[in-house]
N, C-alpha and C positions, 0 to 999 in steps of 0.2 A: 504493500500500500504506500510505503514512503516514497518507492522509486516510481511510481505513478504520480504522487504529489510533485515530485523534483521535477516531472517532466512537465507537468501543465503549470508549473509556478515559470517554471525557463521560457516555456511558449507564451505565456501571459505577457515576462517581461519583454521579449522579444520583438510581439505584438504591438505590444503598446509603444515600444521606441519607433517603431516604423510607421504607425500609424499617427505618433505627435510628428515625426519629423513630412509626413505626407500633406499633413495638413496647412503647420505652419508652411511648408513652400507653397500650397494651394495645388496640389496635384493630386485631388483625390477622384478625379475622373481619367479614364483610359486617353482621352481625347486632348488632355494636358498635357501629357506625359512625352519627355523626348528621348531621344534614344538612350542617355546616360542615364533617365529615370530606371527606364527599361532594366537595363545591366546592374544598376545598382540593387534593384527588387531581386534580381538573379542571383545575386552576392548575398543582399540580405537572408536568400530565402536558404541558400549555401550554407550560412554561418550560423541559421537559426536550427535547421534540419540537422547540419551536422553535430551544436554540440548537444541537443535533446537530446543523443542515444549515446553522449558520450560522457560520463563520469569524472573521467578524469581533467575535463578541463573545468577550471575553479568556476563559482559565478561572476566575482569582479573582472579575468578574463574577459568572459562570454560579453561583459556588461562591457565593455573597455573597447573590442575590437567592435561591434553592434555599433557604439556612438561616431568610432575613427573613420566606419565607413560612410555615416550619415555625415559625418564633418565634409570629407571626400566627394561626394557625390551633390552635397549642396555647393561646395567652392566651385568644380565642374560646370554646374549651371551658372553660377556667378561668373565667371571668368569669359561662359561662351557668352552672356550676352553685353559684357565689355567688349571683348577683341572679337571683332569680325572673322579673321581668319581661322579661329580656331572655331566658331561656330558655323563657318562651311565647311570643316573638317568636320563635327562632333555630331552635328545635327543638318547640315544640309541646308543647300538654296532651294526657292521654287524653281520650276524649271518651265517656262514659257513654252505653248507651244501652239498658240495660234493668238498672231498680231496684227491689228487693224483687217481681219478677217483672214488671213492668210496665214497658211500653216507653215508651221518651221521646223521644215524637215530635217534638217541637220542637228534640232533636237532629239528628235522622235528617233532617228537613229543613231543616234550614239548610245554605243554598246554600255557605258557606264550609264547611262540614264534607265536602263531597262525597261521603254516603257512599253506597258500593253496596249494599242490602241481600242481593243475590241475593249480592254476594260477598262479607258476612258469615256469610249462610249456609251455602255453600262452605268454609270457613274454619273453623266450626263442626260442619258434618260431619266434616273432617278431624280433627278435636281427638275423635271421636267420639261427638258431641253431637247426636242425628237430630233434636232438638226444640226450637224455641223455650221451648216450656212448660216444658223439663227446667231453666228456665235462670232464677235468682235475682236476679245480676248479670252485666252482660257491659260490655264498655267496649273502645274501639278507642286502642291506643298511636297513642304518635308517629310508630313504624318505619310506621304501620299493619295488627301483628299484632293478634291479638283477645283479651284475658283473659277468662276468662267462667267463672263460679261455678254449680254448679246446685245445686238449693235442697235438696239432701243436707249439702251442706258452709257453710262461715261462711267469709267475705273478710276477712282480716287485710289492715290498711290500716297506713300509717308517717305518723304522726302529728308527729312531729316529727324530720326532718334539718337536722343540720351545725347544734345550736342552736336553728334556730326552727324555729315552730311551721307546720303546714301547714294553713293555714285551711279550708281546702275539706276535704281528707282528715278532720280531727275533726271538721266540719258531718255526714260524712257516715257516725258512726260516732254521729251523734244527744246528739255530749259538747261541754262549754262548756270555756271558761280554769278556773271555777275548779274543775272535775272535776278536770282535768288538773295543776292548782295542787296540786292534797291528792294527786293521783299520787306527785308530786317528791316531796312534802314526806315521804309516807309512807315512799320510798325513800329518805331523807335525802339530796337532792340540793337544793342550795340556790341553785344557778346552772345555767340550761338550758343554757349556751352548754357544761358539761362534758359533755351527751348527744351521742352520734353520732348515733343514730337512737332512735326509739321506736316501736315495733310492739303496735297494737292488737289483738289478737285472741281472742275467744271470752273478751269482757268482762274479760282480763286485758292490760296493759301491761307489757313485758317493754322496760326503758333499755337500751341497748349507750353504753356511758360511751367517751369517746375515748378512757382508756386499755385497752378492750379487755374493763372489767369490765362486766357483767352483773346488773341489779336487777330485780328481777320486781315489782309489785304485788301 
């Protein structure tokens, strides 16, 4: 009876660390979750399973290496959504693959993109979209959901997070620095690094300032 108690006392604790650390980061849906969440729950689920049936490793152990990996796996997130590079490395870009109605085949085939076309189109039904033609822009996330714009509506793009600037996203919104430069300045913002986001849409720029204020173009 005691080595049944040890085991659902270790599971209890195990439990519970994974599911305070799930929370605080706000990943407690599959759909939040990015690839390092993934791997980490892998690890968690590794270190919780293994030491249930094993004895010999003490509980402060168990309790020590349980938090190292939560430390680990929240820094991971932290870091990719600082550095750009290592968040096209950890968790991926979208991948574009129909622009101003025209498809971009040199996405769709490159072998490192993988994609299924039949099961974009699947995907696309589902969203209620019977048509490629219906379809303006479309572009494939990280999760590998589908965003896809049809050529009724305009695709508001974020131009600039957490500070800088997103090169790709304002390439593909056809604006330079120094559009963007007379943005600021016409919102009296004289440092990017005080924008949280900037949201392109339907030739308006609309700053969300970090502290929560709001400047339009």
């Amino acid at each position: 009876m005691e080595y049944y108690l040890l085991i659902i006392i270790k599971f209890a604790i195990g439990f519970g660390i994974v599911m305070t650390h799930m929370n605080l980061a706000g990943k407690t849906q599959l759909s939040q979750m990015t690839p390092i969440d993934f791997i980490g729950n892998f690890a968690f689920g590794g270190i919780i399973g293994g030491v249930i049936y094993n004895e010999k490793i003490p509980m402060h152990q168990y309790i020590i290496v349980l938090l190292l990996g939560v430390l680990l796996v929240s820094f991971l997130n932290f870091i990719s959504k600082k550095f750009h590079l290592f968040r096209a490395f950890a968790i991926g870009e979208p991948i574009p693959i129909i622009k101003n109605g025209r498809f971009l085949i040199e996405n769709i085939r490159e072998k490192k993109n993988k994609i299924d076309i039949l099961r974009v189109a699947s995907q696309l039904h589902s969203k209620g979209i019977s048509s490629f033609k219906e379809l303006k822009y479309a572009q494939i996330e990280p999760d590998g959901q589908i965003t896809a714009v049809s050529k009724k509506n305009d695709l508001p793009s974020i131009i600039i997070q957490d500070g800088k600037i997103r090169i790709d996203q304002l390439e593909e919104t056809e604006k330079n620095d120094s559009w963007l430069s007379e943005k600021l300045k016409f919102c009296d913002i004289s440092d990017i690094k005080d924008v949280f986001i900037a949201e392109f849409w339907k030739e308006e720029v609309t700053f969300i300032m970090n502290n929560g204020e709001i400047k339009k173009s």
